[in-house]
C-alpha positions as CSV (number, residue, x, y, z in Angstrom):
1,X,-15.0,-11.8,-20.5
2,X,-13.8,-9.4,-18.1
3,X,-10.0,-10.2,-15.8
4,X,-10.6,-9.5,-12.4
5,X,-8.3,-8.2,-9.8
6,X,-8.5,-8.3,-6.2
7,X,-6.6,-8.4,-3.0
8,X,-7.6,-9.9,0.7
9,X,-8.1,-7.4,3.4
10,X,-6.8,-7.9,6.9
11,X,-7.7,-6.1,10.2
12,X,-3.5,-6.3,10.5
13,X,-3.5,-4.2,7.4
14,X,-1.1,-0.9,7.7
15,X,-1.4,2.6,6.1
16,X,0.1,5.6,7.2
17,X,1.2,9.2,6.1
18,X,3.8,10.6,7.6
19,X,5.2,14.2,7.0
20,X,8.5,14.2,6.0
21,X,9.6,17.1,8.2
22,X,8.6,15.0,11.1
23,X,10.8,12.0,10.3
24,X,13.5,14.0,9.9
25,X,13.0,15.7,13.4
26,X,13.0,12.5,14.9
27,X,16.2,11.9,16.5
28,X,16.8,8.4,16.0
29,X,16.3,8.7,12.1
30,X,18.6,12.3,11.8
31,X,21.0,10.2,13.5
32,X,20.5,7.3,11.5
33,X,20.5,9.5,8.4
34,X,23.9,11.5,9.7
35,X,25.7,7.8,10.2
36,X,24.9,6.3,7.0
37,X,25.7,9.2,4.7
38,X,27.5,11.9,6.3
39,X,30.1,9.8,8.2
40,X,32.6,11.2,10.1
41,X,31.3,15.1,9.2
42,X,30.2,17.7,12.2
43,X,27.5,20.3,12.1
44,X,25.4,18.6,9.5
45,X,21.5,19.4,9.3
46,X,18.9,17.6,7.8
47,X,16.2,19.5,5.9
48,X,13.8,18.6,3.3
49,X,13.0,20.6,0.2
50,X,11.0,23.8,1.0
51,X,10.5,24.6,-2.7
52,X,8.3,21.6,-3.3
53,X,4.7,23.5,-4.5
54,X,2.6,22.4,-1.2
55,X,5.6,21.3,1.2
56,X,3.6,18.9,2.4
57,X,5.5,15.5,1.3
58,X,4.6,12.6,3.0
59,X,5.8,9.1,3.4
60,X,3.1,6.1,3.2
61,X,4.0,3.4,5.6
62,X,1.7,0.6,4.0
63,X,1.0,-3.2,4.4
64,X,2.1,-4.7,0.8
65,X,-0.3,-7.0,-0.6
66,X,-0.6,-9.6,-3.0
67,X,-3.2,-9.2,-5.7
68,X,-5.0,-12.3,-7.4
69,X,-6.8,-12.8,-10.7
70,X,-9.9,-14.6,-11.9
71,X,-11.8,-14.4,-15.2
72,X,-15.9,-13.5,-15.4
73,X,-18.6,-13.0,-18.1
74,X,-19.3,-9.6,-18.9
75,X,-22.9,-10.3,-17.6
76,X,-21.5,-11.2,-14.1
77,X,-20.7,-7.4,-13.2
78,X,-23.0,-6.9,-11.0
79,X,-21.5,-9.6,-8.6
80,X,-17.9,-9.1,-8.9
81,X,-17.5,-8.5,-5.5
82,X,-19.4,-12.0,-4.5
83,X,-17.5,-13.6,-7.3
84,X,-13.9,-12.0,-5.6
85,X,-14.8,-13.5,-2.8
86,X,-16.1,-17.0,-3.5
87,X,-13.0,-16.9,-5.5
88,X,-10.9,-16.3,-2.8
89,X,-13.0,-19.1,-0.2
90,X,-12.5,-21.5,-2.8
91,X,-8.4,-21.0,-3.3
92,X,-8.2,-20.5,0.5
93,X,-7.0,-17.4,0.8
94,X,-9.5,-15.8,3.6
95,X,-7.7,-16.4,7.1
96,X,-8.2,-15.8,10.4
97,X,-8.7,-11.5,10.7
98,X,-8.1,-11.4,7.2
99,X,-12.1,-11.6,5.5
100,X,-12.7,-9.1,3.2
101,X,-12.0,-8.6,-0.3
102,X,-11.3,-5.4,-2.4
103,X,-11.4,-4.7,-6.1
104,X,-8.4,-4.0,-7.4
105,X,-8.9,-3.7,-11.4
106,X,-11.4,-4.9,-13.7
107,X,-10.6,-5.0,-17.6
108,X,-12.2,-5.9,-20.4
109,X,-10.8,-9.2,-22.5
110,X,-12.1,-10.0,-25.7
């Protein structure tokens, strides 16, 4: 037997990168930022950590989704994405703009 997980795709779905030098150049967050932990100080500056190996770190703005589980035969492999979705048609979970299906993780049960 094989556990299957998967998770319903909508065209709503968010994912975005975002470098952290540019939210902290935005002005509402630096103030934000300023207000929250530097209260009451002057002449602070925000920065972000220029020793970091590619000084590229990002942020990932994503849509959080809930993953679901159903249990195969080994021989069904071939179908699992079929299976994912006729699983999630028959629990209801495909909605209006949200249609698609992806795999998640597949394991091995004994």
């Amino acid at each position: 037997m094989m556990r299957v997980t998967y998770t319903i795709l909508c065209e709503s779905d968010l994912y975005k990168e975002i470098d952290l030098q540019d939210i902290l150049a935005n002005e509402k967050v630096s103030k934000s930022i300023k207000s929250e932990f530097a209260k009451g100080l002057r002449n602070i500056v925000l920065s972000a950590n220029d020793n970091a190996k590619d000084n590229n770190t990002k942020i990932i703005i994503k849509t959080q989704k809930e993953h679901f589980e159903f249990m195969v035969s080994k021989n069904d492999f071939a179908d699992l994405l079929e299976l994912a979705e006729d699983d999630a048609r028959r629990n209801k979970r495909l909605k209006k703009g949200c249609d698609g299906v992806e795999l998640i993780d597949i394991v091995t049960v004994e």
